[in-house]
PDB file of N, CA, C and O in Angstrom:
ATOM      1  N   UNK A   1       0.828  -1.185   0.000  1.00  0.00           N
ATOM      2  CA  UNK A   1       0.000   0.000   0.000  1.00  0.00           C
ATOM      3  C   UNK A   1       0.873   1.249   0.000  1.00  0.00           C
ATOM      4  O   UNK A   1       2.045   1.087  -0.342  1.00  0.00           O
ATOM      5  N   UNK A   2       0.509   2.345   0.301  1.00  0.00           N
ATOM      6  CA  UNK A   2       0.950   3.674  -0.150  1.00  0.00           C
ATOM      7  C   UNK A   2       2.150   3.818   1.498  1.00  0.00           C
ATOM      8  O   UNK A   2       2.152   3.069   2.475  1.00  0.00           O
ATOM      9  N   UNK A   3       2.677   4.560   1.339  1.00  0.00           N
ATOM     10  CA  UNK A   3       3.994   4.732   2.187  1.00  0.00           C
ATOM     11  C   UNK A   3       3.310   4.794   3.808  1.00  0.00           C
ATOM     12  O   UNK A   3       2.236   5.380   3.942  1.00  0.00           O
ATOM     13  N   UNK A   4       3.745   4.386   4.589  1.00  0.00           N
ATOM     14  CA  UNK A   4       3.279   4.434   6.077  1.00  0.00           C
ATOM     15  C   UNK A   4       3.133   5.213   6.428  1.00  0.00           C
ATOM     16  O   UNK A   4       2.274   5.434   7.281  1.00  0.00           O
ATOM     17  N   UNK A   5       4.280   6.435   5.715  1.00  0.00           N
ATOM     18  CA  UNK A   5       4.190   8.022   6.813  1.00  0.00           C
ATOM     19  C   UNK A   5       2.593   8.895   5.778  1.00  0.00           C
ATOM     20  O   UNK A   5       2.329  10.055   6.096  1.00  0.00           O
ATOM     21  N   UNK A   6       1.945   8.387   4.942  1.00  0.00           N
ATOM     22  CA  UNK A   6       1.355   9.212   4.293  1.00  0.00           C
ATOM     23  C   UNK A   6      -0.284   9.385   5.303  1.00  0.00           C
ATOM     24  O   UNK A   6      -0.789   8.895   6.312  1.00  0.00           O
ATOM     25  N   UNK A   7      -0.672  10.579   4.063  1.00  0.00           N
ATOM     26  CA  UNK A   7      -1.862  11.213   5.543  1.00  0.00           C
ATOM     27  C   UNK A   7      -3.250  11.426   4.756  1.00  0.00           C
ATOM     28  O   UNK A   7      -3.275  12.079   3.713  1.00  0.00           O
ATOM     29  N   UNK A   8      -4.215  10.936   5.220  1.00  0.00           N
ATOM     30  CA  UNK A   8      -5.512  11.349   4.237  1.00  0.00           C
ATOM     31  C   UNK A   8      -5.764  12.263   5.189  1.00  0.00           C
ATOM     32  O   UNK A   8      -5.648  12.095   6.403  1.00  0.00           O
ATOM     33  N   UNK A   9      -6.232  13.575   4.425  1.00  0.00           N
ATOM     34  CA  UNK A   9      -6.745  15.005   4.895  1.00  0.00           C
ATOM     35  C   UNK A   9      -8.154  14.894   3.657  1.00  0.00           C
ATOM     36  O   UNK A   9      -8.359  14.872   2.443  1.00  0.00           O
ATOM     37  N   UNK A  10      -9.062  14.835   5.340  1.00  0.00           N
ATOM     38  CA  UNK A  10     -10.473  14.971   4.597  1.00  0.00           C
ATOM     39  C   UNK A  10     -10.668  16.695   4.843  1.00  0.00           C
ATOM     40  O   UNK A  10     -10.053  17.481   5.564  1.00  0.00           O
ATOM     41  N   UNK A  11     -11.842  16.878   3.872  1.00  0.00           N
ATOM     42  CA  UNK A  11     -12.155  18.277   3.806  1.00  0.00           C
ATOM     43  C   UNK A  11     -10.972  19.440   3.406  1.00  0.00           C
ATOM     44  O   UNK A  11     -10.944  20.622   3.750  1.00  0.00           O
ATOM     45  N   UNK A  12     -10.319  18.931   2.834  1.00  0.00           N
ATOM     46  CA  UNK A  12      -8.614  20.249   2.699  1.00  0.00           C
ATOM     47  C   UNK A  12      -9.324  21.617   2.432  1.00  0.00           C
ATOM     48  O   UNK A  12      -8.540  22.508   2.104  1.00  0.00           O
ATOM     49  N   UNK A  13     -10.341  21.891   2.486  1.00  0.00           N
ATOM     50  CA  UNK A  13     -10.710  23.873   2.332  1.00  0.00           C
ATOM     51  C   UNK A  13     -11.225  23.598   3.553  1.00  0.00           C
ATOM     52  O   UNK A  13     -11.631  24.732   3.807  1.00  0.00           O
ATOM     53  N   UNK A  14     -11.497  23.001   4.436  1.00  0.00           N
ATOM     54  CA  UNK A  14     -11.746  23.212   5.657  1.00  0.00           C
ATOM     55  C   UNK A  14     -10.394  24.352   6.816  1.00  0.00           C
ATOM     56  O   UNK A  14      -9.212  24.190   7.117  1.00  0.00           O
ATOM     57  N   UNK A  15     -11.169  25.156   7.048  1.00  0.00           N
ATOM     58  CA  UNK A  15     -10.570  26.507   8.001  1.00  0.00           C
ATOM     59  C   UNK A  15      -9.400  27.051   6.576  1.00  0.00           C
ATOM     60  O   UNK A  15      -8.500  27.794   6.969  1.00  0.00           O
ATOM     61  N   UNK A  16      -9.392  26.868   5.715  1.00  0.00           N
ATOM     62  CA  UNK A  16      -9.309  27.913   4.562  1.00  0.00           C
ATOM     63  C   UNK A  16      -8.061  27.343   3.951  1.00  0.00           C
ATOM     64  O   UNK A  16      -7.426  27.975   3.106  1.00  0.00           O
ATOM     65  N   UNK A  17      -7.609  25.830   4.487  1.00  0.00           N
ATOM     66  CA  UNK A  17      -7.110  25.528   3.840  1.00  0.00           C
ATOM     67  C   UNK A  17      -7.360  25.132   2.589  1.00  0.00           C
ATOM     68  O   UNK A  17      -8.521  25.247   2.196  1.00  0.00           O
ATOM     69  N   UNK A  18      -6.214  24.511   1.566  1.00  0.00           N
ATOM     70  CA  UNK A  18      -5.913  24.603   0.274  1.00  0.00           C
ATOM     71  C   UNK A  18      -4.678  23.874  -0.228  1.00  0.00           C
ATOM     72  O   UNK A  18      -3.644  24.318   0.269  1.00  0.00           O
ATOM     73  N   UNK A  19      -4.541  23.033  -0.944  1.00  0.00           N
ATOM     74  CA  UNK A  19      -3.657  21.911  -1.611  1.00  0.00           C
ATOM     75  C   UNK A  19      -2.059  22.763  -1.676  1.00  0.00           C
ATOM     76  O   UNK A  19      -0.969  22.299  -1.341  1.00  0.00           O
ATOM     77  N   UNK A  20      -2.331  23.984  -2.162  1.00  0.00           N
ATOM     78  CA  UNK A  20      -1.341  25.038  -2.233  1.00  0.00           C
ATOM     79  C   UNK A  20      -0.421  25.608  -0.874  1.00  0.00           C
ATOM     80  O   UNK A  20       0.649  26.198  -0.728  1.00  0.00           O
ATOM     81  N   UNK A  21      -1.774  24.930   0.243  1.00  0.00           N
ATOM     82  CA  UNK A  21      -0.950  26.007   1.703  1.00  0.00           C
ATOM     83  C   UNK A  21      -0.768  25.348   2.359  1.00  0.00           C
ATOM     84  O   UNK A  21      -0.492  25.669   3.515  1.00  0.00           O
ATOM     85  N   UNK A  22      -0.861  23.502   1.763  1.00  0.00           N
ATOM     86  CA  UNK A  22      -0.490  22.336   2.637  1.00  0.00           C
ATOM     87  C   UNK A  22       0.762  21.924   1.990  1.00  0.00           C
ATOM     88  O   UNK A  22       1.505  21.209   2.662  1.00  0.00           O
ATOM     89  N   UNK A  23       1.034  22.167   1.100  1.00  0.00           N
ATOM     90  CA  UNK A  23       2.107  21.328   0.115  1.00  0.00           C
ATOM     91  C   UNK A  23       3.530  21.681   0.484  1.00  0.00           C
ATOM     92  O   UNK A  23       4.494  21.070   0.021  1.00  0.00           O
ATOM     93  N   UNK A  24       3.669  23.119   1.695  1.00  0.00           N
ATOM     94  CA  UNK A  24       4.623  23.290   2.106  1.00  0.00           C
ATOM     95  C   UNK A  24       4.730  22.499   3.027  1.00  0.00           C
ATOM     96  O   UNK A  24       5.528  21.587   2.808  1.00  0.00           O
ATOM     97  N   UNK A  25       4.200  22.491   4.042  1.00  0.00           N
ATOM     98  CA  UNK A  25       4.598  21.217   5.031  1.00  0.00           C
ATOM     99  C   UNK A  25       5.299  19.700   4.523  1.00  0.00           C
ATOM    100  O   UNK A  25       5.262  19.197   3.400  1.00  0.00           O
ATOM    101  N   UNK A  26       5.720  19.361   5.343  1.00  0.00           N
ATOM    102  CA  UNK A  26       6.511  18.070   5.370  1.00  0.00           C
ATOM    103  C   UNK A  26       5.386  16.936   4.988  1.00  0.00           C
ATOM    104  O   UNK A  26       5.370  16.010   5.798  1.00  0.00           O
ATOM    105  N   UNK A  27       4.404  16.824   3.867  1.00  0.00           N
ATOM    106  CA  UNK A  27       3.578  15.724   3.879  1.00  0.00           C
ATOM    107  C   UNK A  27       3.426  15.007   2.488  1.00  0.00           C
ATOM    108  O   UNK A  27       2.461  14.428   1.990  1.00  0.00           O
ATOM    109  N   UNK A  28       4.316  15.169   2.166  1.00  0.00           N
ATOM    110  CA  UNK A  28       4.593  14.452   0.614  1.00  0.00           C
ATOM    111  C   UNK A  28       3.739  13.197   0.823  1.00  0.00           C
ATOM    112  O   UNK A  28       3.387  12.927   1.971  1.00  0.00           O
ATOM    113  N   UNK A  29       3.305  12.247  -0.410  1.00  0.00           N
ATOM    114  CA  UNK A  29       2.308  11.343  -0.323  1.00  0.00           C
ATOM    115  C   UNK A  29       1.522  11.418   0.218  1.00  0.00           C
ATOM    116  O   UNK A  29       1.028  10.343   0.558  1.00  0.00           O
ATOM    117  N   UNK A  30       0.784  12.786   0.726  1.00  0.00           N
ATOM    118  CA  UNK A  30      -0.228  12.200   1.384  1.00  0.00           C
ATOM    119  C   UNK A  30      -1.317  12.756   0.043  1.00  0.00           C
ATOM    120  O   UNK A  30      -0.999  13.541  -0.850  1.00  0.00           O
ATOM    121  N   UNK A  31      -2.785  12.019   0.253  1.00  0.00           N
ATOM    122  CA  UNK A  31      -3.840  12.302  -0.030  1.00  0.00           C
ATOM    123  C   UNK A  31      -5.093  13.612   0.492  1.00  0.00           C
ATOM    124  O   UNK A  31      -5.432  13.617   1.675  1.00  0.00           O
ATOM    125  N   UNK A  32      -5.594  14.477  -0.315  1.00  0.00           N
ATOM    126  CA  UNK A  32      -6.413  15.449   0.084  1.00  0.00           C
ATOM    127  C   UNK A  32      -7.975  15.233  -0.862  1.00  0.00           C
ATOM    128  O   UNK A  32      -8.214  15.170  -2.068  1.00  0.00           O
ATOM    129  N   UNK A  33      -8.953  15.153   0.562  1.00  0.00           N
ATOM    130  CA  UNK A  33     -10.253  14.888   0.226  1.00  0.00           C
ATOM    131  C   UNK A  33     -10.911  16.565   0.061  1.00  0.00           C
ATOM    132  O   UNK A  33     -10.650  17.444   0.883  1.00  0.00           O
ATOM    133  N   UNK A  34     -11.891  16.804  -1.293  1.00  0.00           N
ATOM    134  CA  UNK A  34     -12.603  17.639  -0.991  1.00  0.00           C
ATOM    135  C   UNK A  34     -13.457  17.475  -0.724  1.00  0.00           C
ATOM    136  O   UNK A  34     -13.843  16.359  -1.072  1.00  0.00           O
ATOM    137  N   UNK A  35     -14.596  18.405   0.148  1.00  0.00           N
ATOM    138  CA  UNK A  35     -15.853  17.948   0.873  1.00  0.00           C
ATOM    139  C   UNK A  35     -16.686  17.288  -0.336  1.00  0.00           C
ATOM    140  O   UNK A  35     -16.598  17.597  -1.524  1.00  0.00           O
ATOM    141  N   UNK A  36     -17.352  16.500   0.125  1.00  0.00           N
ATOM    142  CA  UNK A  36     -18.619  15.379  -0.809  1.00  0.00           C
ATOM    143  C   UNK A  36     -17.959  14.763  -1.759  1.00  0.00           C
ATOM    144  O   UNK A  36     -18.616  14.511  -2.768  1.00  0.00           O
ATOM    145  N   UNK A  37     -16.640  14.381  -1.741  1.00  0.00           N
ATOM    146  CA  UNK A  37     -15.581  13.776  -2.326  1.00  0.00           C
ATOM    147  C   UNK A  37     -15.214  12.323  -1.273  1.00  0.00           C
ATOM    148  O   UNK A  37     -15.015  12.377  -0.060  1.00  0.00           O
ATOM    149  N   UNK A  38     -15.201  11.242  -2.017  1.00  0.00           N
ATOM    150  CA  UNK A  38     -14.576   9.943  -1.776  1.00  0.00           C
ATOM    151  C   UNK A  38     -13.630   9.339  -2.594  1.00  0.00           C
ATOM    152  O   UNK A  38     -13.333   9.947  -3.622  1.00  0.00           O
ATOM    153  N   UNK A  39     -13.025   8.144  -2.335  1.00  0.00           N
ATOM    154  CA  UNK A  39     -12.322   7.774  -2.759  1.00  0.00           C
ATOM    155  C   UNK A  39     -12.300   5.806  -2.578  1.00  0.00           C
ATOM    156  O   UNK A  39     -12.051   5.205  -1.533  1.00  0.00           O
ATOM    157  N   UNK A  40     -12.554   5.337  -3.591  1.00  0.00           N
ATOM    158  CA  UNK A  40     -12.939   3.853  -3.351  1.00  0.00           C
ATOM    159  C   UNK A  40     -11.586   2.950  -3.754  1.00  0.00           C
ATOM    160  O   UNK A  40     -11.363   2.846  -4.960  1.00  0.00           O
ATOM    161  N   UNK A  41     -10.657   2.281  -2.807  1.00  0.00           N
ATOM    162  CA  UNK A  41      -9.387   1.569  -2.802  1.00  0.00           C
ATOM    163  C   UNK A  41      -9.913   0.211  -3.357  1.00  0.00           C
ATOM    164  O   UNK A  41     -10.927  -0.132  -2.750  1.00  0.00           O
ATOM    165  N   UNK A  42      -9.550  -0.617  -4.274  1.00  0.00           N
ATOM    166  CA  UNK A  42      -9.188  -1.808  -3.995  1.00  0.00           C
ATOM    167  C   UNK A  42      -7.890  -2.214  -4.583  1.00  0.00           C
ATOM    168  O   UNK A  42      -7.615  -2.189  -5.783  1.00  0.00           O
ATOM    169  N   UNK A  43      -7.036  -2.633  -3.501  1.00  0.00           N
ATOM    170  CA  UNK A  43      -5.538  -3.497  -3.914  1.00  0.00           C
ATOM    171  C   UNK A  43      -5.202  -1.760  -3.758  1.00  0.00           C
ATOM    172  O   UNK A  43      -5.676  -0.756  -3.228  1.00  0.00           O
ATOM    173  N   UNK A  44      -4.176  -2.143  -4.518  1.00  0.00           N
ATOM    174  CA  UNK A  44      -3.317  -0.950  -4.616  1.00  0.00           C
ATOM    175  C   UNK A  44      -3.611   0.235  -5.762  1.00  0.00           C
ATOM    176  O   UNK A  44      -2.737   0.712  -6.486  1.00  0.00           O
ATOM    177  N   UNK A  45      -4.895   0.575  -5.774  1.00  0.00           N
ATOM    178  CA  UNK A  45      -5.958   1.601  -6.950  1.00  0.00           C
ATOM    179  C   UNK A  45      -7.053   2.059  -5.921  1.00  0.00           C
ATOM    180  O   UNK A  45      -7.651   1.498  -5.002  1.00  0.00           O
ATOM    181  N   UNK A  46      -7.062   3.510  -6.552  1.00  0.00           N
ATOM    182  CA  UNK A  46      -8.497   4.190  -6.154  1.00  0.00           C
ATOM    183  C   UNK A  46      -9.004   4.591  -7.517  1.00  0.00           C
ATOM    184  O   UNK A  46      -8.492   4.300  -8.598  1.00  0.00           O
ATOM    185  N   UNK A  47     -10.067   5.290  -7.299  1.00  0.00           N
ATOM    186  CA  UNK A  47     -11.079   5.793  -8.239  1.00  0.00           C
ATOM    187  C   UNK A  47     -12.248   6.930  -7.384  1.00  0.00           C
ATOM    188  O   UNK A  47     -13.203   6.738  -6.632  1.00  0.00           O
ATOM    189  N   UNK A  48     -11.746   7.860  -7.817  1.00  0.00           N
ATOM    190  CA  UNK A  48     -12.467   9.150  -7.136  1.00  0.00           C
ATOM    191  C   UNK A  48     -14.078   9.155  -7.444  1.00  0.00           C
ATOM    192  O   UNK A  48     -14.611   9.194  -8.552  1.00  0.00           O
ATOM    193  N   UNK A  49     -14.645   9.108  -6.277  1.00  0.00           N
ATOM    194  CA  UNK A  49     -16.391   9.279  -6.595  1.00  0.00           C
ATOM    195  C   UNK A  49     -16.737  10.546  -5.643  1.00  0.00           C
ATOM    196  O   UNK A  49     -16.211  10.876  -4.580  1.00  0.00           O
ATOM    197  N   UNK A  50     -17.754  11.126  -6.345  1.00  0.00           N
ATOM    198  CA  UNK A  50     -18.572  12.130  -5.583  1.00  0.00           C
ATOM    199  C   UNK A  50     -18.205  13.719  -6.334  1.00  0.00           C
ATOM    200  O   UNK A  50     -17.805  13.892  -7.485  1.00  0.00           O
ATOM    201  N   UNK A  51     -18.462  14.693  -5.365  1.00  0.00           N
ATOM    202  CA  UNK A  51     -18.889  16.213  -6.523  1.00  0.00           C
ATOM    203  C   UNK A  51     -17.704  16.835  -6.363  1.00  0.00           C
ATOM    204  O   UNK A  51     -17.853  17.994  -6.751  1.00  0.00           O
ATOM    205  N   UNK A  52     -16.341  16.609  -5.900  1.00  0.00           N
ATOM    206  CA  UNK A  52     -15.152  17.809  -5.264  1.00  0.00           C
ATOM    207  C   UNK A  52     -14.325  17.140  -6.417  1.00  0.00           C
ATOM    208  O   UNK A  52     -14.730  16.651  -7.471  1.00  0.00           O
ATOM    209  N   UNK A  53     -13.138  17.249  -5.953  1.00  0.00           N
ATOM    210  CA  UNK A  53     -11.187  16.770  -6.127  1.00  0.00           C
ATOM    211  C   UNK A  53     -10.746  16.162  -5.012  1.00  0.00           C
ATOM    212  O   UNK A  53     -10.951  16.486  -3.843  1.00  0.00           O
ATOM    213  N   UNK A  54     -10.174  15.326  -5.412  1.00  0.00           N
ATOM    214  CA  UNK A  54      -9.027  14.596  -4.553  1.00  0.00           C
ATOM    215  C   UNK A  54      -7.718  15.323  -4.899  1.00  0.00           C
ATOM    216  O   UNK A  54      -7.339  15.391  -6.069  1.00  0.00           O
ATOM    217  N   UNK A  55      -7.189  15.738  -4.123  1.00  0.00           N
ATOM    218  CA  UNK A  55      -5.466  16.595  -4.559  1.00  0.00           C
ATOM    219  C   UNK A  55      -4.249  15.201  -3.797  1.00  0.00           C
ATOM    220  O   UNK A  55      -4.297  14.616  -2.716  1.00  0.00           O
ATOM    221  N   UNK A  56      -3.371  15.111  -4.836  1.00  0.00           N
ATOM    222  CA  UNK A  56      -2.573  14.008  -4.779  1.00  0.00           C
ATOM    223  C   UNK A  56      -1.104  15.207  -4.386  1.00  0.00           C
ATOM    224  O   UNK A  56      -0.643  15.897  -5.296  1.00  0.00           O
ATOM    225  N   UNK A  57      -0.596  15.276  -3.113  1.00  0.00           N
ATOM    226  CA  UNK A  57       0.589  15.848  -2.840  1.00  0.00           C
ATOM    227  C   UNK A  57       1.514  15.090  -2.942  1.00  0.00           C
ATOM    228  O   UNK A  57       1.392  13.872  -2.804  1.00  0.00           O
ATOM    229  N   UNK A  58       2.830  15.806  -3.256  1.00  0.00           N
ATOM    230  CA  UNK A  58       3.861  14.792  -3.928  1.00  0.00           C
ATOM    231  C   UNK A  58       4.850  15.746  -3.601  1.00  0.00           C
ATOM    232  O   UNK A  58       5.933  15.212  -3.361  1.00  0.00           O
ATOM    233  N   UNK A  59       4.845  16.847  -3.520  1.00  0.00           N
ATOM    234  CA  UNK A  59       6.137  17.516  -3.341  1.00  0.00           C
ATOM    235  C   UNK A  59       7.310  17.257  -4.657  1.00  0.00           C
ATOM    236  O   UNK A  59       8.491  17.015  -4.409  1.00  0.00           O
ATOM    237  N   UNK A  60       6.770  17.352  -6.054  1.00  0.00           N
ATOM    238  CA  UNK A  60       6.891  17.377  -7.437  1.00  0.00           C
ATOM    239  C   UNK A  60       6.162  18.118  -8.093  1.00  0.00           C
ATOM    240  O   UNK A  60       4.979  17.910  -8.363  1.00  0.00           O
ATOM    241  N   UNK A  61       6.867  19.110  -8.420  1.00  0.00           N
ATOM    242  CA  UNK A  61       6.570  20.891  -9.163  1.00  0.00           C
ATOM    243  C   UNK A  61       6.197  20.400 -10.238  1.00  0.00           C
ATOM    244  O   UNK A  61       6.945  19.695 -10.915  1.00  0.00           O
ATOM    245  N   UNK A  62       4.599  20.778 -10.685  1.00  0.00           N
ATOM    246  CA  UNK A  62       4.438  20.789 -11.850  1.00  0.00           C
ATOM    247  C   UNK A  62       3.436  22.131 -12.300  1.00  0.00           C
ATOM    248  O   UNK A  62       2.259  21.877 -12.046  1.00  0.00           O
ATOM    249  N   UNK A  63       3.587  23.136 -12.747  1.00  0.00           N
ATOM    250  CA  UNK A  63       3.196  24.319 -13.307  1.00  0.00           C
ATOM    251  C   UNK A  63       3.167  25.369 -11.761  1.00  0.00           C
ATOM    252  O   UNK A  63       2.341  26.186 -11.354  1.00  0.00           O
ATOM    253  N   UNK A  64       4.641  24.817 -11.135  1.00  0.00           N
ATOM    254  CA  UNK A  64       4.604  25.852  -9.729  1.00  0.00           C
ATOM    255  C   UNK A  64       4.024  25.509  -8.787  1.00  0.00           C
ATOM    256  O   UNK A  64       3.940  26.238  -7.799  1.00  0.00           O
ATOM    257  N   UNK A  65       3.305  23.947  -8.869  1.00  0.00           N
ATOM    258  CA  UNK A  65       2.568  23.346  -7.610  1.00  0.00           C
ATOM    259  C   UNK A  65       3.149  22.027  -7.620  1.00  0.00           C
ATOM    260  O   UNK A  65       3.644  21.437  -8.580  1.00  0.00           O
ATOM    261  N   UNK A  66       2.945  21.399  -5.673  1.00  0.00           N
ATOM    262  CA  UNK A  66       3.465  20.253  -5.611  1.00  0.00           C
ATOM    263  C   UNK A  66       2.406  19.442  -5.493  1.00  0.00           C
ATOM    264  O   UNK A  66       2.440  18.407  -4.828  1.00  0.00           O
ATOM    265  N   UNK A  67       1.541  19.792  -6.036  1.00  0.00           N
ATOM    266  CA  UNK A  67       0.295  18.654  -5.845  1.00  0.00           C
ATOM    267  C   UNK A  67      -0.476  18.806  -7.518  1.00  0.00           C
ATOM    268  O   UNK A  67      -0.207  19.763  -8.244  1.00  0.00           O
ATOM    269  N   UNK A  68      -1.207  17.971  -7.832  1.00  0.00           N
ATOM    270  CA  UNK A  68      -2.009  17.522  -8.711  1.00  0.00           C
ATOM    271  C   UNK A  68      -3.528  17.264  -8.085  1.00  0.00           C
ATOM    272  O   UNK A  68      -3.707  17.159  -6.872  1.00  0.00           O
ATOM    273  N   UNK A  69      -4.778  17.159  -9.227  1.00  0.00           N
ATOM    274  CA  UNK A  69      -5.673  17.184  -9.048  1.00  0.00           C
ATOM    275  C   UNK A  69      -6.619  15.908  -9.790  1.00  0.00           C
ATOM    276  O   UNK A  69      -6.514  15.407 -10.910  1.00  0.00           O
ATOM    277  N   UNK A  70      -7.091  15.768  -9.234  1.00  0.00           N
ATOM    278  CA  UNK A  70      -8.082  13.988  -9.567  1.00  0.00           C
ATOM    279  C   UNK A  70      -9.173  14.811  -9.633  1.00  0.00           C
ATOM    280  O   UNK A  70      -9.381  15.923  -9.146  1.00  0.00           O
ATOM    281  N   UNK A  71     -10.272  13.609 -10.763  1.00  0.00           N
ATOM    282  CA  UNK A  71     -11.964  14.911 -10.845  1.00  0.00           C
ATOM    283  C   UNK A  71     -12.168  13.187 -10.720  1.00  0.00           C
ATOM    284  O   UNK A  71     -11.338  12.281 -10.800  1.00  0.00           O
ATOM    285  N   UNK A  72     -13.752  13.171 -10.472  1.00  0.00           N
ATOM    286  CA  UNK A  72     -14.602  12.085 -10.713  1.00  0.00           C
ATOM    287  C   UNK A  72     -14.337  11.194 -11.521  1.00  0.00           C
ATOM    288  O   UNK A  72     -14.347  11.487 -12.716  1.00  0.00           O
ATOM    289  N   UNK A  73     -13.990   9.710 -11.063  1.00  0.00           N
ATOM    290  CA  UNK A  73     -14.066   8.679 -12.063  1.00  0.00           C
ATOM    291  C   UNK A  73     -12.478   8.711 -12.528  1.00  0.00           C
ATOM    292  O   UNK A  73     -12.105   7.912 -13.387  1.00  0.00           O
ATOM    293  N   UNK A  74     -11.478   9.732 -11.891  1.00  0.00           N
ATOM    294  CA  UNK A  74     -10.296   9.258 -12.234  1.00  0.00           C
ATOM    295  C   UNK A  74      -9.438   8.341 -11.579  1.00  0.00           C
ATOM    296  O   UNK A  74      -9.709   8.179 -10.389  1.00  0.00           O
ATOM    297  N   UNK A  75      -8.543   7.740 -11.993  1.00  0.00           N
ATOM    298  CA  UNK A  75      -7.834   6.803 -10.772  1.00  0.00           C
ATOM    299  C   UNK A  75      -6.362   6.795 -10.771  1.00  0.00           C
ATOM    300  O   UNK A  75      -5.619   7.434 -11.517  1.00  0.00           O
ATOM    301  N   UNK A  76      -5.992   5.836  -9.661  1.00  0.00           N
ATOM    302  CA  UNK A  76      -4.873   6.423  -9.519  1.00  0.00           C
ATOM    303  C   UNK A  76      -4.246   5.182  -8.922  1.00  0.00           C
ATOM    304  O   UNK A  76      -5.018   4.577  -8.178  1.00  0.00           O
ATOM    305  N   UNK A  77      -3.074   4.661  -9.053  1.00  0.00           N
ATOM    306  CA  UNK A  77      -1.892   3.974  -8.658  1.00  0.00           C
ATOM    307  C   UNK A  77      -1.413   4.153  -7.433  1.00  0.00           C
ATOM    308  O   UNK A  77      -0.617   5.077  -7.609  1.00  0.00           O
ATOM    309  N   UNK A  78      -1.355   3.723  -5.688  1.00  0.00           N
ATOM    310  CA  UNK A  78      -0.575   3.790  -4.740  1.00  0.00           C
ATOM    311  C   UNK A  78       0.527   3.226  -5.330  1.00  0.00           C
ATOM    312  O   UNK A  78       1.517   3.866  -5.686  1.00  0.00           O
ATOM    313  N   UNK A  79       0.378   2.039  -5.442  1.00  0.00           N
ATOM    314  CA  UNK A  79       2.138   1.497  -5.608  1.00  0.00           C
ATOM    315  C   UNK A  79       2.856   2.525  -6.365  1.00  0.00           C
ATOM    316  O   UNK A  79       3.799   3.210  -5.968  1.00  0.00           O
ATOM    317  N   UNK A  80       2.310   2.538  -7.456  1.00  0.00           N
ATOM    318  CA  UNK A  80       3.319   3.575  -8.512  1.00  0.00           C
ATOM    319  C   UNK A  80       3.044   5.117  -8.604  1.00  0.00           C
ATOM    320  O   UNK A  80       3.233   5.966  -9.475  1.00  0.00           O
ATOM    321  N   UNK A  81       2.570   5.117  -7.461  1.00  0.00           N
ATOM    322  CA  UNK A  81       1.849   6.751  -7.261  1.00  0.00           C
ATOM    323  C   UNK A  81       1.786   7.530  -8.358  1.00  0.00           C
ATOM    324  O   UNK A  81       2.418   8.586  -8.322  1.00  0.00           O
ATOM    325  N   UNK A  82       0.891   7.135  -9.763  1.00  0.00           N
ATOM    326  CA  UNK A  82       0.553   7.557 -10.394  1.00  0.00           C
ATOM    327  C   UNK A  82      -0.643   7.561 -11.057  1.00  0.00           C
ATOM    328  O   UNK A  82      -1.146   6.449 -11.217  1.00  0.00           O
ATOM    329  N   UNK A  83      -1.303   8.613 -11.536  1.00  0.00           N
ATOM    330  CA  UNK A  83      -2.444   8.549 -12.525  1.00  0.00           C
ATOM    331  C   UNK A  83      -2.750   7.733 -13.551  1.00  0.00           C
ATOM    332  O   UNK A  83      -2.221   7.831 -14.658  1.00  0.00           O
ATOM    333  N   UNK A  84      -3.746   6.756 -13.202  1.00  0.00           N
ATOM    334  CA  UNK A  84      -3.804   5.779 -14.483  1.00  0.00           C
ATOM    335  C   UNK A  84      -4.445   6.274 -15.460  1.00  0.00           C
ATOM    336  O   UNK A  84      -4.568   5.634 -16.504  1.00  0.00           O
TER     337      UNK A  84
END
């Protein structure tokens, strides 16, 4: 499964946070839920269900951010922590 030290943060705009004002902290791999947003695991795959984003932090700059963004019905790789 996904690295031991990693962290699911449900609600990330909760108290005004934002994928952008977490990505400085020390939390690489972890996962960010937006409200009415889930996320359904089996094995080592999810697949995002419900009305938000899932933000995938990685602490890997891509257009000036260390996180990426999942919409509905996308999925995603723990082992290979990547977007399928």
């Amino acid at each position: 499964m996904y690295e031991e030290t990693s962290r699911l943060i449900v609600d990330i705009f909760a108290r005004n946070r934002s994928p952008g004002s977490i990505a400085g902290l020390d939390i690489n791999g972890s996962i960010g839920l937006y409200e009415s947003t889930a996320i359904v695991a089996q094995g080592d795959k999810f697949e995002v269900i419900g009305d938000g984003k899932v933000a995938i932090i990685d602490g890997k700059e891509r257009e000036g951010k260390k996180y990426y963004l999942l919409s509905t019905g996308e999925r995603f790789d723990l082992k290979t922590r990547a977007k399928l």
